[in-house]
N, C-alpha and C positions, 0 to 999 in steps of 0.2 A: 504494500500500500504506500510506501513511504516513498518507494521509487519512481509510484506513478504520481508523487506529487501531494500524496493527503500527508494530512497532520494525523496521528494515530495518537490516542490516549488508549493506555491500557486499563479496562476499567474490573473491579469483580463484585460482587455482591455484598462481601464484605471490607474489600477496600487493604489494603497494605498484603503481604507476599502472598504469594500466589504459588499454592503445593505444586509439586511436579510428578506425576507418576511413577515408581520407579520402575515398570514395565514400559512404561514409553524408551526410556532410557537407551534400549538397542533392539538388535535385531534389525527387521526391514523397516519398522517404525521409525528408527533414529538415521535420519537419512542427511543429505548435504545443507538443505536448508534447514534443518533443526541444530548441524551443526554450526551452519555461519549464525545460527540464533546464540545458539549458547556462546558463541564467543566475540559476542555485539555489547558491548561495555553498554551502550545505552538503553540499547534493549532490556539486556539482566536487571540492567535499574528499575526499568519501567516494571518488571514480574518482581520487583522484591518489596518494591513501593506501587502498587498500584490503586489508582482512584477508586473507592466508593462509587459503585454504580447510581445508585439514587442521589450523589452530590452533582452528577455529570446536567448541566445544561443542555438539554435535546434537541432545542432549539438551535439550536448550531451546530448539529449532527447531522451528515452526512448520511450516513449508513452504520448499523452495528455487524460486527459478525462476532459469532459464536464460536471457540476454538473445539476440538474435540478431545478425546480422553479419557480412559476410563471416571476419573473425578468427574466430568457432566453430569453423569449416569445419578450422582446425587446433588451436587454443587447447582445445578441448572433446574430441576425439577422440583416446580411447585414455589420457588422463590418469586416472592414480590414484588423484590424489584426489578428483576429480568423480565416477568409479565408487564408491569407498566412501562421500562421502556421498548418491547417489541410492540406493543399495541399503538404507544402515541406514534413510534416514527411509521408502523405501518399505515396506522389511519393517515399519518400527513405527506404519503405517498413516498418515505424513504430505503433505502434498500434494508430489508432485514434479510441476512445470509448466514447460513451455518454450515460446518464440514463434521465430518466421520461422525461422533456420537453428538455433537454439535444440535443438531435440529432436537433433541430431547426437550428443551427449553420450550418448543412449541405446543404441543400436545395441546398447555394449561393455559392459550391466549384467545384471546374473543375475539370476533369483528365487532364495532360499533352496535351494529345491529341484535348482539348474543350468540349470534354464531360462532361455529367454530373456526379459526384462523387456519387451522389444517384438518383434512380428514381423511 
């Protein structure tokens, strides 16, 4: 995202580091861009300090995306404030995106209307 130009805030639900899997760790999962991640000084910053999701101003948000990982599986599911921010930037026509375990975060989001946001 950073190379095509966005400002990236890393955000989480509850705000400062941010666990890492230790199965992500290797295998075919821990691949070259995981490694230029982990050895990105500002990046590591950003997963060791990361923002409070519900302190984030959405109104100035572009897009969220969801990373994936076993941690979603609980981290993303049924949190408050991952449903209100996929719901306001979906209703104000912003990209919400998710990868690998990533879309778990959906299931629990509404359209406007009460409907379900996925089905």
């Amino acid at each position: 995202f950073k190379e095509a130009g966005y400002e990236v805030v890393l955000a989480s639900p509850t705000g400062g580091p941010v666990p890492i899997d230790a199965s992500s760790m290797g295998g075919n999962h821990f691949n070259d861009d995981c490694k230029k991640f982990m050895h990105d000084k500002e990046a590591m910053g950003a997963l060791s300090h990361s923002v409070k999701l519900d302190s984030v101003d959405l109104s100035s948000v572009d897009a969220i995306f969801f990373c994936g990982g076993h941690g979603t599986c609980v981290d993303f599911v049924e949190d408050v404030s991952i449903k209100s921010a996929i719901e306001t930037l979906y209703e104000s026509d912003k990209v919400v995106a998710a990868v690998c375990h990533g879309p778990n975060c959906l299931p629990q989001c509404t359209k406007k209307d009460g409907s379900p946001l996925v089905k």
